[in-house]
N, C-alpha and C positions, 0 to 999 in steps of 0.2 A: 343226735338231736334232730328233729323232724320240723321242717319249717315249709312255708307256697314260697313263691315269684309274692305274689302280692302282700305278704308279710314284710320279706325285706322291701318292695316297693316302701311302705307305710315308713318302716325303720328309714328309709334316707329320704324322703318326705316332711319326716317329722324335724328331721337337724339339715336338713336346705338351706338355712344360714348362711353365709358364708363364714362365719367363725367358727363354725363344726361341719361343714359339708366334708372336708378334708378328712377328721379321724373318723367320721360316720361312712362313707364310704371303705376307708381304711378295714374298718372291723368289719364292714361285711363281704371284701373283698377273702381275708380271714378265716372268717367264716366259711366259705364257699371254699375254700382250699383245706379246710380240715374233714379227714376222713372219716369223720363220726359224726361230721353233717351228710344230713340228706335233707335236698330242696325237691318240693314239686310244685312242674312247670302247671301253666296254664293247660286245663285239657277238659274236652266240649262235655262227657259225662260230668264231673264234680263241677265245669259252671253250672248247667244245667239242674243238677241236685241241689246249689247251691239258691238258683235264683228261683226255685220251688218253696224252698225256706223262708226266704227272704220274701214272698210274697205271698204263704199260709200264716204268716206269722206276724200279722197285721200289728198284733196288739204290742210286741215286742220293738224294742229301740234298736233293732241288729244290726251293724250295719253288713253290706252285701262282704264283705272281706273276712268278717265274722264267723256268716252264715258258710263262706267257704269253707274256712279252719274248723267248723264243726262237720261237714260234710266229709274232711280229710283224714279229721280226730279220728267217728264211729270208724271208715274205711281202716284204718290199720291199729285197730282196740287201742286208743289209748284214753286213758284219762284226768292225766293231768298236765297244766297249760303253763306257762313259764310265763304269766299275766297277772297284772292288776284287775284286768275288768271283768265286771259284776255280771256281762251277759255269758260270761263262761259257765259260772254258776248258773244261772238258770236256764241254760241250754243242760244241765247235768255236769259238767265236767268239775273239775279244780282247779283253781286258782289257787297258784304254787306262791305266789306273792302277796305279802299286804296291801292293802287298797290304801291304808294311809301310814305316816311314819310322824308320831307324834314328837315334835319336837322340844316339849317340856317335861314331860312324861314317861320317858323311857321304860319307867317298869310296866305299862302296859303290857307289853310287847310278850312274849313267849319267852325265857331265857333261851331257846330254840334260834328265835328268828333277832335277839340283841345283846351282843355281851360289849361292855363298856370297851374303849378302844386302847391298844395297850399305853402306859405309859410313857416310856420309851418315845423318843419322836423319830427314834433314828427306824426303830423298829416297826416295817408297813404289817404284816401281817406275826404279831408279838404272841407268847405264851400264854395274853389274857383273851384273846382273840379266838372266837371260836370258827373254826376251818368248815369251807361251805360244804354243805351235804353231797353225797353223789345220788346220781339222778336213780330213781325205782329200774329194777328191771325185771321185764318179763317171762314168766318160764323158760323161753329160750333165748334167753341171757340178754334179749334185746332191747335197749332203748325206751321206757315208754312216756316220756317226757316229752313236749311239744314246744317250741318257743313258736307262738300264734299272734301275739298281740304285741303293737307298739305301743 
């Protein structure tokens, strides 16, 4: 999975807390140790690209972090984002996540993306439980999933 510096910036940003700073750091410590991550650092081309974006593209709500992870996206074909947000979509990409989780409503939902949870309370991940997808991959068996957005 393909993620910037300023993704995980935003990801321990977001849970600064002190009552999650600890596992939020934790995971992206994790993260950074597993070999089927790859991070890219900060680098003057894709700011550059990025803050070109970020100010052709008045009309849009992007923010500059955004406009990076899209700069990063086209850079190594990928197209879809391990995010909720709605400018993923209309920068073109996918958004691999629902934007909302209805909490009275369940059959919304895709049988895909909710299967009721098992039974069992002993049981975390039970037989009624449907097992998460694994990520697309690319002709040359690679990766093309993004986690972009916090």
């Amino acid at each position: 999975m393909l993620t910037t510096e300023p993704v995980l910036w935003e990801v321990l940003n977001s849970f600064a807390s002190h009552s999650t700073r600890s596992a939020s750091h934790f995971r992206v410590q994790e993260y950074l140790r597993d070999r089927r991550s790859k991070v890219i650092g900060f680098d003057p081309v894709l700011n550059s690209a990025a803050l070109h974006l970020y100010e052709t593209h008045y009309d849009k709500d992007w923010g500059i972090v955004d406009c990076l992870s899209f700069e990063v996206m086209r850079k190594h074909g990928i197209h879809d984002a391990l995010t909720t947000d709605h400018h993923f979509v209309q920068a073109g990409f996918t958004a691999l996540l629902p934007t909302r989780f209805p909490r009275h409503r369940p059959q919304l939902l895709s049988p895909a993306l909710h299967t009721p949870p098992a039974r069992t309370s002993t049981a975390r991940y039970g037989a009624n439980r449907a097992k998460p997808s694994t990520p697309r991959e690319m002709p040359n068996g690679r990766n093309r999933t993004a986690l972009i957005a916090a």
